[in-house]
C-alpha positions in Angstrom: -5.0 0.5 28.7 -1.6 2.7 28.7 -0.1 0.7 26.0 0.5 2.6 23.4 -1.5 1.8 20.4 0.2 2.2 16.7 -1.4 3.6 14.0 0.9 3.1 11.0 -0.4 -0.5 9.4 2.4 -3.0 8.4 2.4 -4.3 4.9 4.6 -7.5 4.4 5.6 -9.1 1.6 5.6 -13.5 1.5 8.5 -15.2 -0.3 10.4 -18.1 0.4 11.8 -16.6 3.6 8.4 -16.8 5.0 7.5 -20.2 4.4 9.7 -21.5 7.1 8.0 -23.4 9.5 6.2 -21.3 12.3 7.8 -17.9 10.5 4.0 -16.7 9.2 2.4 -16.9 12.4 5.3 -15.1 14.2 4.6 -12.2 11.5 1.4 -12.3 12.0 1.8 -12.1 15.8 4.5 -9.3 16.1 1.8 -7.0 14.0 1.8 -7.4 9.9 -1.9 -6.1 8.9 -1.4 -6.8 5.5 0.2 -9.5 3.1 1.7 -9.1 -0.4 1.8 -11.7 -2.8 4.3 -10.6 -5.5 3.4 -12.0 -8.7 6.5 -11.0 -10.4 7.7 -14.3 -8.9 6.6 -18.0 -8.2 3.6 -19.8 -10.0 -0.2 -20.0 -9.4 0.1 -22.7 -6.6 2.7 -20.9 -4.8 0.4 -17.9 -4.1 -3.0 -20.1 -3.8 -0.5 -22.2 -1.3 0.7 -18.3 0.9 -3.0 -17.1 0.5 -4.4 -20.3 2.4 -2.2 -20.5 5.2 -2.4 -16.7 5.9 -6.1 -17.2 5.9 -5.5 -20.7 8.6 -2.5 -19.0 10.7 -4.7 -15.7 11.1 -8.0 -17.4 11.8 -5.8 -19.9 14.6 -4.4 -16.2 16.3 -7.8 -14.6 16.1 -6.4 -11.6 14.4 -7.7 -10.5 10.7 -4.9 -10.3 8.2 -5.5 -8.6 4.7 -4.3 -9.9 1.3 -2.7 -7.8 -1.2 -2.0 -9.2 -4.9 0.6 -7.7 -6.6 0.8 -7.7 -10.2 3.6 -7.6 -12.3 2.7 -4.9 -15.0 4.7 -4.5 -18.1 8.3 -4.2 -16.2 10.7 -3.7 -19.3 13.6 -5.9 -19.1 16.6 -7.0 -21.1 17.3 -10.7 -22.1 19.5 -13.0 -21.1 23.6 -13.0 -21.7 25.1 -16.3 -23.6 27.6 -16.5 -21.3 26.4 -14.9 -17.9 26.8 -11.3 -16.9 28.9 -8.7 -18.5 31.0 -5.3 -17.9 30.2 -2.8 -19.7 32.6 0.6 -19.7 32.2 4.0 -20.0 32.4 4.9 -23.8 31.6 1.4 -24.9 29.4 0.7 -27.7 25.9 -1.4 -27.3 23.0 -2.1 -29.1 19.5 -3.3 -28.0 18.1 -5.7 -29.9 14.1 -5.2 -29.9 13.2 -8.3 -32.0 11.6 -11.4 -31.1 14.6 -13.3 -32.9 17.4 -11.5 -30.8 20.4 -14.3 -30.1 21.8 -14.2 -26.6 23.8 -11.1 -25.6 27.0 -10.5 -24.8 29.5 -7.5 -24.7 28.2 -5.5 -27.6 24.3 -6.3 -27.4 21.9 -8.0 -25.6 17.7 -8.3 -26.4 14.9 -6.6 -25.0 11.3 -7.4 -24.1 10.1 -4.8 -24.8 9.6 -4.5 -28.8 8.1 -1.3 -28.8 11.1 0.3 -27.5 12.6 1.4 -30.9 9.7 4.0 -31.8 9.7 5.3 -28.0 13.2 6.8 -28.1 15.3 9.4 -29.7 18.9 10.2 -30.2 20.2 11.7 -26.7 17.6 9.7 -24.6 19.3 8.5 -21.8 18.1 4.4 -20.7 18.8 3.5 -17.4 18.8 0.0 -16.4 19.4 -1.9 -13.5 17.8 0.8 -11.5 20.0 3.0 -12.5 23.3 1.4 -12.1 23.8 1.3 -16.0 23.3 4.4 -18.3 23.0 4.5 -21.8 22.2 7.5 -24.3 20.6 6.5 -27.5 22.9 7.9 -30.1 20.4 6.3 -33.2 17.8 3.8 -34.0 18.1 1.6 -37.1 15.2 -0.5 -37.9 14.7 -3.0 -34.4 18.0 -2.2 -32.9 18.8 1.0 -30.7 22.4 1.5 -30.9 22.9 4.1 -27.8 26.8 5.0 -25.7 27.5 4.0 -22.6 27.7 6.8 -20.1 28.0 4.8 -16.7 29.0 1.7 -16.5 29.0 -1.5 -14.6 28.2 -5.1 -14.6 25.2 -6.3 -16.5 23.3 -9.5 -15.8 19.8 -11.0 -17.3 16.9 -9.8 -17.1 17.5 -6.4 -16.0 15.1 -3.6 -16.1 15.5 -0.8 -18.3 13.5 2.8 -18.0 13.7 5.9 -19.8 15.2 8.9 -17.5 11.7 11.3 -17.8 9.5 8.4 -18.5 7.4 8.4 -21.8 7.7 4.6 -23.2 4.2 3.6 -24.2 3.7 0.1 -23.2 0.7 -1.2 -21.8 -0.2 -1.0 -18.5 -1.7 -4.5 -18.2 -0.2 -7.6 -20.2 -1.1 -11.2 -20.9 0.3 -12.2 -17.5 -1.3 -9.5 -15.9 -4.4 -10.6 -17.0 -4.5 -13.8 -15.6 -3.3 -13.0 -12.6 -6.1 -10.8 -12.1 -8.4 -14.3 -11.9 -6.0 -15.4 -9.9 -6.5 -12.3 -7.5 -9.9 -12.8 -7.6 -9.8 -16.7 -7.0 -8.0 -16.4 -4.2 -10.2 -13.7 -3.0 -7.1 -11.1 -2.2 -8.5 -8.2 -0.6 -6.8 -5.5 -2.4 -4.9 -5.7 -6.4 -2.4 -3.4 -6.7 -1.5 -2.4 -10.6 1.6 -1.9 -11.4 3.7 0.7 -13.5 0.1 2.8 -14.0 -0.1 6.0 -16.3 -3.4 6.8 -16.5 -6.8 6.7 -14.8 -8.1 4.8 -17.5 -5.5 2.1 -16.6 -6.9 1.3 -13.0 -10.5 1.4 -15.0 -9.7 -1.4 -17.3 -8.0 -4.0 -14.0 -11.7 -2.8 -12.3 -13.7 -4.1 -15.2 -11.0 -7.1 -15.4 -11.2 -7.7 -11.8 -15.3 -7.6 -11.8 -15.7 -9.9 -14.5 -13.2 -12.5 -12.6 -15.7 -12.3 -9.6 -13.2 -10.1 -7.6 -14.0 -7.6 -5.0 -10.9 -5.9 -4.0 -9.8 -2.3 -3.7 -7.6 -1.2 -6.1 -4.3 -0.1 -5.1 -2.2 2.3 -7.9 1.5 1.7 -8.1 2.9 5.1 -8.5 6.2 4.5 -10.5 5.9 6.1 -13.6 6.6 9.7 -14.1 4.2 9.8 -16.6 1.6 9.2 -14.0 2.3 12.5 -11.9 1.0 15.0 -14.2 -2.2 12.9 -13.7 -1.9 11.6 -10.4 -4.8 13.5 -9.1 -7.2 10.8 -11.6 -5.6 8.0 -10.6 -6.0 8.7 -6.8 -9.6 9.3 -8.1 -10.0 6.0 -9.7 -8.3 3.8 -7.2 -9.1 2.6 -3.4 -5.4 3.1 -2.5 -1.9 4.3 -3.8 0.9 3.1 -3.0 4.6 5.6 -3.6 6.7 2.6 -5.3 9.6 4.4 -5.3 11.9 2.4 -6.7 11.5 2.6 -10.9 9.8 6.0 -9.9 13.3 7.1 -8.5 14.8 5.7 -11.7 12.8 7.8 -13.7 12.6 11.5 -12.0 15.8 11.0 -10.3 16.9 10.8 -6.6 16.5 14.1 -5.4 13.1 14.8 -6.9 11.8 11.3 -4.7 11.4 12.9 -1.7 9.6 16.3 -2.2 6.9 13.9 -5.0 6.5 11.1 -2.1 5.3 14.2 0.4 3.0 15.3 -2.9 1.4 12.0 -3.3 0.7 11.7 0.1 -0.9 14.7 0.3 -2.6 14.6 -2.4 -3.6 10.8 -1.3 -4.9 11.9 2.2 -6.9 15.1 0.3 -8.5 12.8 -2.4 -9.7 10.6 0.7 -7.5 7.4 -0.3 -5.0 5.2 1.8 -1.4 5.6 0.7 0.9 3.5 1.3 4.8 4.2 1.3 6.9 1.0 -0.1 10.6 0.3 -1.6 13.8 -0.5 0.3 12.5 1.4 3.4 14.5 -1.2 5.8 17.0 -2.8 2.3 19.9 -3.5 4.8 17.7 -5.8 6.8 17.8 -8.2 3.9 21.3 -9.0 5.7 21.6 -7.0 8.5 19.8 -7.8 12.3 19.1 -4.1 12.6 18.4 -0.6 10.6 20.3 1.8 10.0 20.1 5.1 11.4 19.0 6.1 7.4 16.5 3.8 7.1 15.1 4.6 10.7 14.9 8.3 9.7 13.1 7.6 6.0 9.9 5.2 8.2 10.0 7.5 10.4 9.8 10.6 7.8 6.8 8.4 6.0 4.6 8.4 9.2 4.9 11.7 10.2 4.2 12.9 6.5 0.5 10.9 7.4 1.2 7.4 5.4 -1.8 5.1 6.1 0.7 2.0 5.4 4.5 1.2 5.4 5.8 -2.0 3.3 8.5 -4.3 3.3 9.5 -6.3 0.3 12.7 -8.1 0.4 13.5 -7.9 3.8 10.5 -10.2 4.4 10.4 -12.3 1.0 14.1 -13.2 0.9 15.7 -11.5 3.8 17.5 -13.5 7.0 15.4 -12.2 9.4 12.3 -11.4 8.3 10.5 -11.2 11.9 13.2 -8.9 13.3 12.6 -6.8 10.0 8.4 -6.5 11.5 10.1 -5.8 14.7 12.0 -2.9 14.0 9.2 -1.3 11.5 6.8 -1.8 14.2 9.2 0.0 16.4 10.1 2.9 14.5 6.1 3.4 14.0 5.5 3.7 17.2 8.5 6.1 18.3 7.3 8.5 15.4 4.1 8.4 16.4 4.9 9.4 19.6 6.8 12.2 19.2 5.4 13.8 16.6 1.5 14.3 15.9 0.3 16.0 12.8 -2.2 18.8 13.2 -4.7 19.0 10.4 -7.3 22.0 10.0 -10.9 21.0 11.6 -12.6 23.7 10.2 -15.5 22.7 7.8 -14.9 25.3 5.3 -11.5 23.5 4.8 -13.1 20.3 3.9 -15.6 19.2 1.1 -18.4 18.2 3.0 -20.9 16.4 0.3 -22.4 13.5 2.3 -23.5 12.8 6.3 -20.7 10.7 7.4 -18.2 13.0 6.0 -20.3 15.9 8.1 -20.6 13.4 10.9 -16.8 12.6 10.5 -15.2 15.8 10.5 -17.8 16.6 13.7 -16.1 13.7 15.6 -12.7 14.5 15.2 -13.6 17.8 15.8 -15.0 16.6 19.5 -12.1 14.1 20.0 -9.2 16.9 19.3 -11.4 19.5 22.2 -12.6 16.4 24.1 -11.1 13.9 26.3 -12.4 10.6 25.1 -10.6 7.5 25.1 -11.9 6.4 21.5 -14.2 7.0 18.5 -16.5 3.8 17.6 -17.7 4.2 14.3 -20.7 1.3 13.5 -20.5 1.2 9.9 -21.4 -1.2 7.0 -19.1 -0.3 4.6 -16.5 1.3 6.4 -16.9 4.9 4.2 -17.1 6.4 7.9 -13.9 4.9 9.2 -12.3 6.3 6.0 -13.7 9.4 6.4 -12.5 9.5 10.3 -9.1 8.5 9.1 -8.1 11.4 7.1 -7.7 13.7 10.2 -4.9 12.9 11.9 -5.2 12.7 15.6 -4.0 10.4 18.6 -7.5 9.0 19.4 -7.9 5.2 17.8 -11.1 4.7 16.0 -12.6 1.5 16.5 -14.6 0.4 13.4 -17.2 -2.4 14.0 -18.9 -4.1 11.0 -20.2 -7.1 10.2 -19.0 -7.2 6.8 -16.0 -9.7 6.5 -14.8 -7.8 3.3 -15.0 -3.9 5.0 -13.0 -5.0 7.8 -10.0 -6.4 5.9 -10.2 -3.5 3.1 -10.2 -1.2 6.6 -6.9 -3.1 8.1 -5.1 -0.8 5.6 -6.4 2.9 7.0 -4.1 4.5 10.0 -5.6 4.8 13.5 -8.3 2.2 12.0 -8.9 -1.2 13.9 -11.5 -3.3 12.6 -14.0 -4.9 15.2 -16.3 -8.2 14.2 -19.8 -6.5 15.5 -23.8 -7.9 14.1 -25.3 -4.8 14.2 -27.9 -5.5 11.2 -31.1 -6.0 13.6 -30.5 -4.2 16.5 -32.3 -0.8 17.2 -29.9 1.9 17.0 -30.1 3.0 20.5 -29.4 -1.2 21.6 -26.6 -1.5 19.2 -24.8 1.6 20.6 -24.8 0.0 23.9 -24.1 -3.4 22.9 -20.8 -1.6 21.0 -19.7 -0.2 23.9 -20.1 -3.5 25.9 -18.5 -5.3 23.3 -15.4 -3.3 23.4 -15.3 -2.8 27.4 -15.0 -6.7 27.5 -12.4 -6.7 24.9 -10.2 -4.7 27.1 -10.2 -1.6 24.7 -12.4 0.4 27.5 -12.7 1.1 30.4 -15.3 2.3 33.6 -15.3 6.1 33.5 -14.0 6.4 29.8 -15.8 8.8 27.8 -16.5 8.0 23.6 -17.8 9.3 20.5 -19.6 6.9 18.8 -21.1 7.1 15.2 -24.2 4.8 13.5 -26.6 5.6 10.8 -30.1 5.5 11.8 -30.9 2.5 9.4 -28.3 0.1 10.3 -27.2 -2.3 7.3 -26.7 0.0 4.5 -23.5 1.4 3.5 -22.6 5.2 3.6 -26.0 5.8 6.0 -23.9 7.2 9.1 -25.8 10.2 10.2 -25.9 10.3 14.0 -22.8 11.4 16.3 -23.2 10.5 20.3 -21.1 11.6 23.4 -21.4 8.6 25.5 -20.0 7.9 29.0 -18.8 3.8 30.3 -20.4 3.1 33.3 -20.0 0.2 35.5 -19.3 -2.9 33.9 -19.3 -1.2 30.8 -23.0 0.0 30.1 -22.9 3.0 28.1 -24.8 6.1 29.7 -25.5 9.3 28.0 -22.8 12.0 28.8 -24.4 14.7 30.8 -20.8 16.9 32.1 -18.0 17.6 29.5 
């Protein structure tokens, strides 16, 4: 029972690192809570074949695992060179060729995907491509071709992407692939979607209705990476389940120093909107080679928890790296050490709080307890899991143990800080049986203990979502038979 418990969640992404025999289930053991499929790359199969056995491995381990589908977006690229990559120098000359006809590039000019790109830039626009690596400033646009100045230069290779410095190209959020991947998502039955290179709300709107029609019921996670999205980022948070801080093209675009002080915003602003955030992009990039962190990379995890992120990701470093488990290993480690020795404070009054429904009263009334009470844990019985959610926004060091019935609520739940899912059939049970038969459940799970005292929250009418409405201070007898708490 002294083992510390972390409360950051683990998102890791599957590539062909992971499908080395017996490397899923050692993922899946050291602590990943969620899986990304990036659909960027591989084909249908590959992700029905990752999906499947992450379903098999984590119902062999007896541990619940979400799925996260990726999608691609509209990521604006360059073609391909005829003769493989190229240098480009400062002060050289080079045209983009946005036409479906482009030949092959080479020194001077190379395609684009993009065909649009022409009437989205001006003279003294500055492209960035290669995340950055490569500048060039537009100097004029003729007809299909931008012919722009190199300002920074460097070696080129296909299939590159290209962003405007500021952001403002108006391609679609959602393309042809897109859209079929979202059947795939919903095939597959992936627990959450996230959209990709998102501007407006409307965007996550249209993948909802996309995703509904498909059959698909995950959560909808926004890829903030556009810096046309942050003068509407409080919409988007509105219109999605979860946001993730995709820092990478969004560095590109606002530039490096403005990343960290608009990462802090949108968690904030994620936390205040009552949404999961999660915090992705090169957080552990040396570990696509390296055995261990470095001291940087330690620092800019650690930085994410303590700011309050619900999730931290991995991308290559699981997907394509050489160590993929050691990479789990040392995310779960920095996790916990920033946990420990920092804990974020958050105002419990309720006139700091919109307070519009009774588990948001009823959560902001058990935190309120747990931060003033000793208690070893908060057991929220909920249908949904709108009360866990609720619970998770204050940050404090007391787990919350959500128990549901609902397959689907527990995996969407596996991405909330302090949050651990519980299997629990509540439906039938009269409230006052279920409450005990929670509190036994968990005492023979080893989560509890004689003499422990808990919150624990449950809606009068068990079985429908969003009914929570009833807060009790209970106290674990012997062999775990809850009694009513009579001495704080």
């Amino acid at each position: 029972m002294s083992q510390q418990i972390r409360r950051t969640k683990i998102v890791a992404t599957l590539g062909p690192a992971t499908d080395a025999p017996g490397m899923l289930e050692s993922l899946l053991e050291v602590g990943v809570d969620v899986v990304r499929l990036n659909l960027s790359h591989g084909t249908h199969d590959d992700h029905r074949k990752r999906a499947a056995a992450v379903r098999s491995v984590s119902a062999a381990i007896g541990r619940e695992v979400g799925v996260l589908a990726d999608l691609q977006g509209p990521k604006i690229r360059i073609e391909r060179f005829a003769d493989g990559a190229v240098e480009l120098g400062a002060g050289d000359a080079f045209v983009l060729q946005c036409r479906e006809d482009a030949p092959a590039g080479n020194a001077q000019h190379v395609g684009c995907s993009y065909l649009g790109l022409p009437g989205d830039v001006s003279p003294g626009d500055v492209l960035l491509l290669d995340d950055g690596l490569v500048a060039l400033e537009v100097v004029r646009v003729d007809g299909t071709d931008i012919h722009t100045t190199v300002t920074v230069g460097g070696r080129l290779s296909d299939r590159k992407g290209l962003n405007r410095q500021g952001g403002g190209l108006s391609v679609d959020a959602l393309s042809d692939k897109d859209r079929a991947d979202i059947r795939l998502a919903a095939e597959i039955g992936a627990d959450f979607l996230a959209v990709s290179f998102v501007r407006t709300a409307e965007d996550m709107h249209q993948a909802r209705r996309l995703l509904q029609e498909a059959g698909g019921q995950a959560a909808l996670v926004a890829k903030i990476e556009r810096a046309d999205a942050i003068p509407v980022l409080s919409s988007i948070i509105e219109a999605s389940d979860v946001v993730m801080v995709a820092r990478g093209d969004l560095g590109v675009e606002i530039g490096d120093a403005e990343l960290p002080g608009l990462q802090k915003k949108i968690i904030r602003e994620s936390l205040r909107l009552n949404r999961a955030v999660i915090t992705a992009t090169q957080m552990l990039q040396s570990m696509v080679e390296a055995p261990i962190p470095t001291r940087a990379e330690v620092l800019d995890v650690a930085n994410a928890v303590i700011d309050g992120t619900d999730a931290v990701m991995l991308s290559q470093e699981t997907a394509a790296g050489a160590h993929p488990d050691l990479a789990v290993q040392a995310m779960r480690r920095i996790c916990l050490g920033a946990e420990r020795q920092f804990e974020p404070q958050d105002d419990l009054q309720a006139d700091a709080h919109q307070l519009d429904r009774s588990d948001q009263a009823i959560a902001l009334a058990a935190v309120f307890l747990a931060a003033r009470l000793k208690v070893r844990a908060i057991l929220a019985l909920t249908e949904s899991g709108a009360t866990a959610q609720w619970l998770s926004r204050y940050r404090f060091a007391v787990p919350i143990y959500a128990l549901s019935p609902s397959e689907k609520a527990r995996r969407r739940m596996l991405m909330l800080r302090d949050v651990k899912p519980i299997a629990f059939e509540h439906g039938h049970m009269d409230p006052v049986y279920s409450a005990r038969a929670a509190v036994q459940s968990l005492f023979e799970l080893g989560k509890l203990e004689e003499g422990d005292r808990v919150i624990l929250t449950h809606g009068d009418h068990t079985g429908h979502g969003g009914a929570t409405n009833t807060l009790k201070l209970l106290h674990v007898g012997e062999r775990g038979i809850a009694e009513s708490l009579k001495d704080l």
